[in-house]
C-alpha atoms as a printed R data frame, in Angstrom:
   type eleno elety resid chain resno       x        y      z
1  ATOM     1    CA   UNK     A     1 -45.154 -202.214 62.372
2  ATOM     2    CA   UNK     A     2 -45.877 -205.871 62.524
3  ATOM     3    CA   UNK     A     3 -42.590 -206.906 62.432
4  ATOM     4    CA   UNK     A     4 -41.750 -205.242 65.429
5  ATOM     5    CA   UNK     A     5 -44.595 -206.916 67.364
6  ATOM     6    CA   UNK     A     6 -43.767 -210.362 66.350
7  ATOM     7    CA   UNK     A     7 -42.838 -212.591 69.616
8  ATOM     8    CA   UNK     A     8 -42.359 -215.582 68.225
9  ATOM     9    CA   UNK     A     9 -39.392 -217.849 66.005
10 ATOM    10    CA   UNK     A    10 -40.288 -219.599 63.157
11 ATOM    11    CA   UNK     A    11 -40.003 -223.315 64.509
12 ATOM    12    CA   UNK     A    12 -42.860 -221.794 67.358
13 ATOM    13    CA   UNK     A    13 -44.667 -220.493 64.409
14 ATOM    14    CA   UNK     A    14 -45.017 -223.506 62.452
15 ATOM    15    CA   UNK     A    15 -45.640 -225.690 65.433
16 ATOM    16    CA   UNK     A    16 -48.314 -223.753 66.706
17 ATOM    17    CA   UNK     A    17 -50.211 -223.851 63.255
18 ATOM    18    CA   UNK     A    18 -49.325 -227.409 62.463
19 ATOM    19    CA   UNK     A    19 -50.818 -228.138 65.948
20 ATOM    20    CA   UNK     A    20 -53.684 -225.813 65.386
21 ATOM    21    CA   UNK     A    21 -54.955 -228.054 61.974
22 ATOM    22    CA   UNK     A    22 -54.512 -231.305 63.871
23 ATOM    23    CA   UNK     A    23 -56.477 -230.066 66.838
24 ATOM    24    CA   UNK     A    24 -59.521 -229.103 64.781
25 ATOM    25    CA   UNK     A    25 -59.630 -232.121 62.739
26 ATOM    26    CA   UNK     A    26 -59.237 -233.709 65.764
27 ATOM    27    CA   UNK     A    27 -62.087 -231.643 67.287
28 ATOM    28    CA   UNK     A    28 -64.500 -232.345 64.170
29 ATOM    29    CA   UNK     A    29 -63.700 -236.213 63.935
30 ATOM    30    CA   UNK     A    30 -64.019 -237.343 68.023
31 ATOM    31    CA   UNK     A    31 -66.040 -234.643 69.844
32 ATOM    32    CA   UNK     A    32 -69.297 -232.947 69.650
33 ATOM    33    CA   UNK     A    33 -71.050 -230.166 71.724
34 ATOM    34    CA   UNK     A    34 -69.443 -227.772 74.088
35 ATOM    35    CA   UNK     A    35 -65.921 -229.610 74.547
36 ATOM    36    CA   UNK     A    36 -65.853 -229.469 70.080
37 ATOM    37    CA   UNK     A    37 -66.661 -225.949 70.370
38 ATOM    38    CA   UNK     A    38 -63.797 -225.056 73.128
39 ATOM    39    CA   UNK     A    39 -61.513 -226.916 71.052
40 ATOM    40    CA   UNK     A    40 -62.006 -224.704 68.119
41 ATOM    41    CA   UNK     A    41 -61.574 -222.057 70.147
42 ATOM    42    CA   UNK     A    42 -58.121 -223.248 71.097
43 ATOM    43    CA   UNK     A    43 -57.364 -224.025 67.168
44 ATOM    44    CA   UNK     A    44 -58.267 -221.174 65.936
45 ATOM    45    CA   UNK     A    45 -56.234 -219.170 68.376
46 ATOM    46    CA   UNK     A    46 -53.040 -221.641 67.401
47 ATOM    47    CA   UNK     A    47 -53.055 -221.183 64.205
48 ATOM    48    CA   UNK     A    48 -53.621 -217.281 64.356
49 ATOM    49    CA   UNK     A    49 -50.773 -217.121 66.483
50 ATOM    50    CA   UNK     A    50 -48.727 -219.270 64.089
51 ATOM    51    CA   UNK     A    51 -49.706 -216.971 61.029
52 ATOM    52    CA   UNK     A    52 -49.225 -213.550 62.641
53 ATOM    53    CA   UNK     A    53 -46.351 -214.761 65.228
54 ATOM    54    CA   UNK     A    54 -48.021 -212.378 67.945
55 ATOM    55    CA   UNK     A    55 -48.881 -214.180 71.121
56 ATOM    56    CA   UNK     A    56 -50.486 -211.856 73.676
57 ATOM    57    CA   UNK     A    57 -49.155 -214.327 76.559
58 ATOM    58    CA   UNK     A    58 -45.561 -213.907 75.804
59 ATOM    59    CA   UNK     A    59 -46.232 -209.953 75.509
60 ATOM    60    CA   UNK     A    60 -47.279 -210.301 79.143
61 ATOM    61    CA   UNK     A    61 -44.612 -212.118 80.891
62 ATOM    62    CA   UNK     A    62 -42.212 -210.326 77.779
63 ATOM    63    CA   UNK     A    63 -41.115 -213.766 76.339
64 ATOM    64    CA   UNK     A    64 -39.700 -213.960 72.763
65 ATOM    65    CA   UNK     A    65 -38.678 -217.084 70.966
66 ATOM    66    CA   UNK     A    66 -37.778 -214.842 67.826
67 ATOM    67    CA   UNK     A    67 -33.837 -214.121 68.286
């Protein structure tokens, strides 16, 4: 079943995470307050994208990088 939801290709996959860890140590070293806090946010979502390969946005405009 989660196979057949998967939108994305592995090279999007691993970029996504590996972009994911560098934002929130990125986040945690230079920033504090609100603008730390959206940027884990934006991590988190990254690398939960890169681990499941299901990214709602390219469900809604029907975009897969996965062929």
């Amino acid at each position: 079943m989660l196979k057949k939801l998967q939108n994305e290709g592995n090279a999007d996959r691993i970029i996504r995470f590996i972009l994911g860890l560098v934002l929130s140590l990125i986040s945690y070293t230079y920033f504090s307050g609100v603008i730390q806090t959206i940027l884990y946010i934006v991590s988190a979502i990254l690398i939960i994208t890169g681990i499941t390969g299901i990214c709602l946005i390219y469900m809604l405009f029907n975009i897969k990088t996965n062929k």
